[in-house]
Backbone as CSV, one residue per row, in Angstrom:
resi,resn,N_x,N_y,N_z,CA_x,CA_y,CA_z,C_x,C_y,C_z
1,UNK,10.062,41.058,45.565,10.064,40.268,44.362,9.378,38.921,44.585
2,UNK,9.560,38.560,46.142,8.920,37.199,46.275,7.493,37.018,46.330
3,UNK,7.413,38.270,46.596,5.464,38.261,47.090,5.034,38.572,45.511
4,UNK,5.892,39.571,44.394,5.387,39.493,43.240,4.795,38.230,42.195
5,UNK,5.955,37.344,42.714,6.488,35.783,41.976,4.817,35.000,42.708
6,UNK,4.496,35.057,43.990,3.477,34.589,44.701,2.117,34.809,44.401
7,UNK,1.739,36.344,43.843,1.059,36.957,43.698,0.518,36.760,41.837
8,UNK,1.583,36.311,41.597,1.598,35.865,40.025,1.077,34.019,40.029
9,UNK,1.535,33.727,40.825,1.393,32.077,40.844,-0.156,32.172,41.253
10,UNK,-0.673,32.964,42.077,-1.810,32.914,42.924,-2.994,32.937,41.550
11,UNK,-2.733,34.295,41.244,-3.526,34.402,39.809,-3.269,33.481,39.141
12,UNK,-2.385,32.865,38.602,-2.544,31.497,37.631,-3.508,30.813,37.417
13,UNK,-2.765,30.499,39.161,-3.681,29.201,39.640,-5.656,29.763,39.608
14,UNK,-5.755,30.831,39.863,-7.620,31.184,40.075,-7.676,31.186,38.455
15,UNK,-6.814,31.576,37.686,-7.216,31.610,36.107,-7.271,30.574,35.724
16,UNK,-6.462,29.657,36.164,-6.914,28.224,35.776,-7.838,27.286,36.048
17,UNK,-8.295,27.840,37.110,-9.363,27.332,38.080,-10.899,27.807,36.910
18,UNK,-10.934,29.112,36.792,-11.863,29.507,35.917,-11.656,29.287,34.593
19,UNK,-10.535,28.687,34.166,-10.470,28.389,32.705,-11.543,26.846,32.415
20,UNK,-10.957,25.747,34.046,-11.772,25.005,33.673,-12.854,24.760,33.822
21,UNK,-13.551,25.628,35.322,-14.853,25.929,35.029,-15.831,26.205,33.805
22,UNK,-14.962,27.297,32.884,-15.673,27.357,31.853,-15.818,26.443,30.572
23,UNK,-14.462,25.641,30.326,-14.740,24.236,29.879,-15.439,23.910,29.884
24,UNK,-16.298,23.463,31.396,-17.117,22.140,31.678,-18.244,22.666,31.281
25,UNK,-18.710,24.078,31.667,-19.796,24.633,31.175,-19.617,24.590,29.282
26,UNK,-18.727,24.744,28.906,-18.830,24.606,27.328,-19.547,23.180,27.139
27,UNK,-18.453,22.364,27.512,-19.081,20.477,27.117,-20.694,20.226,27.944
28,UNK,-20.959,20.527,28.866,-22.395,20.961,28.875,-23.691,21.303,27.916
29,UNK,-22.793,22.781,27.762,-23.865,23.436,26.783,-23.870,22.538,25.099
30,UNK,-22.736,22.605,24.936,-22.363,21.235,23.904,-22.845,19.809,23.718
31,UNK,-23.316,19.194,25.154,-23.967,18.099,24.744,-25.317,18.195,24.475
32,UNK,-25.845,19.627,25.213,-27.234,19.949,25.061,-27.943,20.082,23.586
33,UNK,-26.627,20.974,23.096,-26.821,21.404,21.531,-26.741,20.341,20.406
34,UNK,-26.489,19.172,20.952,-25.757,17.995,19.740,-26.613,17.707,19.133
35,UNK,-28.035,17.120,20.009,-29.104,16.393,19.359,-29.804,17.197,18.679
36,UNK,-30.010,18.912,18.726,-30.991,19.629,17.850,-30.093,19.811,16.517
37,UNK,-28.738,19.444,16.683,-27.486,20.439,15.654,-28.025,18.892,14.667
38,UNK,-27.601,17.438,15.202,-27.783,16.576,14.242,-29.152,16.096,13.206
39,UNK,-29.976,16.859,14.069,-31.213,16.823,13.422,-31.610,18.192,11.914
40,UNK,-30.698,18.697,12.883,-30.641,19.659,11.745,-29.761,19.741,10.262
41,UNK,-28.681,18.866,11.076,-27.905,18.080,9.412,-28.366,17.639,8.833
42,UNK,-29.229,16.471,9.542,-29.881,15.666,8.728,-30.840,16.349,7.793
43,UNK,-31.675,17.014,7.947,-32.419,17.683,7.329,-31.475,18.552,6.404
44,UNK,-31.127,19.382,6.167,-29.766,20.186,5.173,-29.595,18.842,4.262
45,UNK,-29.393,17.372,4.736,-28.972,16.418,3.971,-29.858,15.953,2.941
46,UNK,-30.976,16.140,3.775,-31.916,15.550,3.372,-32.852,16.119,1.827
47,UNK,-32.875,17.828,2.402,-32.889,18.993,1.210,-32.192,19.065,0.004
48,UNK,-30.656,18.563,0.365,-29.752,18.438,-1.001,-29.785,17.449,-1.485
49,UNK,-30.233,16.303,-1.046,-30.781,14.990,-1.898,-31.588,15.207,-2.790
50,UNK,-32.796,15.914,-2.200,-33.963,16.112,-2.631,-33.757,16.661,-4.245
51,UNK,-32.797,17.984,-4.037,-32.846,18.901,-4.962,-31.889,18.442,-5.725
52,UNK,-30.908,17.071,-5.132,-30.241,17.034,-6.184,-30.775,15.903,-7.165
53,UNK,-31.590,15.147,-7.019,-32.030,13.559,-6.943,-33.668,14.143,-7.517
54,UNK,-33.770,14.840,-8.350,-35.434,15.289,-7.944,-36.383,13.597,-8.517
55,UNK,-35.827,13.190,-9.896,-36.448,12.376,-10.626,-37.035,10.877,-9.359
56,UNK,-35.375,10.856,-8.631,-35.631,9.393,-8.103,-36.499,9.634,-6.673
57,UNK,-36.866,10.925,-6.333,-37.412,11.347,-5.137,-39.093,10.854,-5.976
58,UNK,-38.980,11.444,-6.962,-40.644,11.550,-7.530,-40.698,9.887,-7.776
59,UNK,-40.007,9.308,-8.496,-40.379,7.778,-8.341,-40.651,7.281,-7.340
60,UNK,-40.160,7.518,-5.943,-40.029,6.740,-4.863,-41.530,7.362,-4.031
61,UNK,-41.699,8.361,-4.213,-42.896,8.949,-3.958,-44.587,8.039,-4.560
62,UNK,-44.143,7.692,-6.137,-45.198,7.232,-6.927,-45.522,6.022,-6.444
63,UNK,-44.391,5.423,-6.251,-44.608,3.812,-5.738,-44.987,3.664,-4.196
64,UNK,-44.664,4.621,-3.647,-45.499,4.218,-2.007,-46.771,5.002,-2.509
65,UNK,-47.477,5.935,-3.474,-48.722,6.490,-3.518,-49.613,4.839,-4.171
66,UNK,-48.391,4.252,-5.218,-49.123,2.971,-5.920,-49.126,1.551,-4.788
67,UNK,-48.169,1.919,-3.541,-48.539,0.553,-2.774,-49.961,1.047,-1.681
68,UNK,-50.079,2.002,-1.799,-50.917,2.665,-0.525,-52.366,2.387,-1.248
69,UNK,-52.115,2.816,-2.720,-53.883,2.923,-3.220,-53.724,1.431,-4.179
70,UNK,-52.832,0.723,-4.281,-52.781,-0.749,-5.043,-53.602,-0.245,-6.507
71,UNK,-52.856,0.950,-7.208,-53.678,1.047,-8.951,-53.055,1.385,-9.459
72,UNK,-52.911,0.294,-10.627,-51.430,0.356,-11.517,-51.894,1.470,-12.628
73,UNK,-53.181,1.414,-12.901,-53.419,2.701,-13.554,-52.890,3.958,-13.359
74,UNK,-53.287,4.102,-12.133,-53.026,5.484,-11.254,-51.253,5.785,-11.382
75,UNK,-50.868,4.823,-10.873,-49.234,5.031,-11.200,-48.447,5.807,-12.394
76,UNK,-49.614,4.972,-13.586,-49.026,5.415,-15.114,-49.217,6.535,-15.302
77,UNK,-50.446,7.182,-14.596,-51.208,8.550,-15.037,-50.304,9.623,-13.977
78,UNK,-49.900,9.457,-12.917,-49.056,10.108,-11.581,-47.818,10.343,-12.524
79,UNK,-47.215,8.801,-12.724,-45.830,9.161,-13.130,-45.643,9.903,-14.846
80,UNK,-46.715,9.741,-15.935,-47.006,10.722,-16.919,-46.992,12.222,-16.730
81,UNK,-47.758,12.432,-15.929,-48.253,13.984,-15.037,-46.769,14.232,-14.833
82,UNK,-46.147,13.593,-13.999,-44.891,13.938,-13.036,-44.068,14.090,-14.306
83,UNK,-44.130,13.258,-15.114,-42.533,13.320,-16.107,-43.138,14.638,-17.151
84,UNK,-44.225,15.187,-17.227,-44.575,15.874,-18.046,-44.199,17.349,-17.772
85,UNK,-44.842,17.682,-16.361,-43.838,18.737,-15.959,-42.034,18.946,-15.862
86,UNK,-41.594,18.001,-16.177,-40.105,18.177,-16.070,-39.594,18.843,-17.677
87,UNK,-38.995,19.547,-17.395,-38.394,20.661,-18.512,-37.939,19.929,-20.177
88,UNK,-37.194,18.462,-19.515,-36.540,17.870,-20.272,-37.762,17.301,-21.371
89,UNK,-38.758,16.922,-20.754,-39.950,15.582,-21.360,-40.570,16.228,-22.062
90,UNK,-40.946,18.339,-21.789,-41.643,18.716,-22.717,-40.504,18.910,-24.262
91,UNK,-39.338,19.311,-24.283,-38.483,19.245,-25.374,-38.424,18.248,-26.411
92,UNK,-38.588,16.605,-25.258,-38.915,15.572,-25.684,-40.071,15.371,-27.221
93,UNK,-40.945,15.834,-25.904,-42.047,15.608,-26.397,-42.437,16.375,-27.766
94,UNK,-41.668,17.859,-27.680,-41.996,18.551,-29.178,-41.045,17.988,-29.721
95,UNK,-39.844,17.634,-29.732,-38.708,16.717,-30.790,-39.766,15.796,-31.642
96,UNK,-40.376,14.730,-30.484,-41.246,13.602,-31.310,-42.126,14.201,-31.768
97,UNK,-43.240,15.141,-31.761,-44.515,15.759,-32.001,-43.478,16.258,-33.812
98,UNK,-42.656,17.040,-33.854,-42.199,17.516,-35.022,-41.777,16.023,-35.834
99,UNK,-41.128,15.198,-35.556,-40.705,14.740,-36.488,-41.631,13.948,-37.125
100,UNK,-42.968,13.610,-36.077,-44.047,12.661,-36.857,-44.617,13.523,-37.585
101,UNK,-44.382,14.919,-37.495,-45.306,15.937,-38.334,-44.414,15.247,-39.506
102,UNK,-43.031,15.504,-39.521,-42.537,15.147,-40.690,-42.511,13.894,-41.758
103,UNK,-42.306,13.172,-40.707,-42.976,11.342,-41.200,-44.429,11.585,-42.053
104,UNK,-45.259,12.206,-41.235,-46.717,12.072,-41.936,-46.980,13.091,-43.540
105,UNK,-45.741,14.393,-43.286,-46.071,14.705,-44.452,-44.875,14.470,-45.655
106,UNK,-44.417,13.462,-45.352,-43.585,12.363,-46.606,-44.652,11.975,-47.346
């Protein structure tokens, strides 16, 4: 029974021995992985901004295209273009297009 009790302690102890071996190899492989994992949040973060934020992404876009080429023209005609494709501006835009039809034929 005593050599069983011994024979049990013995294994413990080597299982524990390899438990923390493999630990250290985890926090290892773990610090290796941190810097590609956070770069990769960031980006995921960066995507759902994007898609959620589209309007203030396209403004912020127009104004470094208007500090880069300094033409306030260019800006008006970029950010026209830009607001024209958006779903909302063409609805807009036939709302006003109809009602001046209507104004004009009063």
């Amino acid at each position: 029974m005593k050599g069983q009790l011994n024979d049990l302690a013995c294994r413990r102890r080597l299982l524990l021995e390899k438990i923390n071996t493999q630990r250290m190899e985890l926090i290892d492989i773990s610090l290796q992985l941190q810097e590609p994992l956070a770069l990769a949040d960031a980006g995921i973060k960066a995507v759902h901004f994007i898609r959620s934020h589209p309007a203030l992404v396209a403004g912020g876009v127009i104004l470094l295209l208007a500090f880069r080429r300094g033409n306030l023209l260019f800006v008006a005609q970029e950010g026209w273009r830009l607001l024209s494709l958006h779903p909302a501006t063409a609805y807009l835009s036939q709302l006003y297009s109809s009602r001046k039809h209507d104004i004009q034929a009063k």
